[in-house]
N, C-alpha and C positions, 0 to 999 in steps of 0.2 A: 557435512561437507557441501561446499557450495561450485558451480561451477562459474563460469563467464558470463553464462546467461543469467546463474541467478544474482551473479554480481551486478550485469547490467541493468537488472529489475529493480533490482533496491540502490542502484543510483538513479536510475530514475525516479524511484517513489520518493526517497531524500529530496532529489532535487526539484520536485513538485512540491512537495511539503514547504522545503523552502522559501520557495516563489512564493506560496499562499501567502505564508506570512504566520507567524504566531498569532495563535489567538481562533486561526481557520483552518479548515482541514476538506482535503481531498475524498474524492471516491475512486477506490480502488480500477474502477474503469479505466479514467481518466490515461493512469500510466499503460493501463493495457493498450487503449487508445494512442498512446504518442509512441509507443514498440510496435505496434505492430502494421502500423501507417493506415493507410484507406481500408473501406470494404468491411466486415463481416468478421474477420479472422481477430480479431482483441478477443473475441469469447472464447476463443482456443486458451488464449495465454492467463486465463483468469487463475483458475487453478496455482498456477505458478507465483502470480503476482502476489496473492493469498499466503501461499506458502514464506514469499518475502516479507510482504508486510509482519509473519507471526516471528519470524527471524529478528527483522528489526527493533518488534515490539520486545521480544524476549534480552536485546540487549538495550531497552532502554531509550533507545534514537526514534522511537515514534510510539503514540499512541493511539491502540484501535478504542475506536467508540461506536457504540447504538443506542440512538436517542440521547444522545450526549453521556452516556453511561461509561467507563473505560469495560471494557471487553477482552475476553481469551479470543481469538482468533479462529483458534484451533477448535474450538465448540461452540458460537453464535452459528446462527445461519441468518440467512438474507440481506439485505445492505449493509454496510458499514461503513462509515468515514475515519479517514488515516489522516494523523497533526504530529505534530513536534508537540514534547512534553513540552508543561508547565517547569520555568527553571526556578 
């Protein structure tokens, strides 16, 4: 079940993914960075943002990768970049 916020997450990580462009892919920061405005506080929302990216990856609308590798989300650790599948 997802709520508002995690709706608002993974419109925002779609809509960065977006803007990239196919072909480029996002780090997960990034959207923590454009939700949680100035200052410190994006490290709070990481956790969550993570949690959306594996959502969205599990329906298909984005792929996580490390080292260009496609990845489970939910058991990588340390960075990752988020893309739009290959269509």
């Amino acid at each position: 079940m997802t709520t508002s916020t995690d709706a608002s997450i993974e419109d925002c990580l779609l809509r960065l993914c977006r803007e990239r462009g196919a072909g480029k892919s996002i780090c997960p920061s990034e959207a923590a960075r454009a939700l949680a405005g100035g200052g410190g506080a994006w490290r709070a929302l990481m956790p969550a943002v993570r949690a959306a990216a594996g959502r969205l990856a599990a329906d298909g609308r984005i792929v996580v990768s490390k080292r260009g590798m496609a990845v489970d989300i939910s058991s990588v650790r340390g960075p990752v970049r988020l893309g739009l599948p290959d269509c």
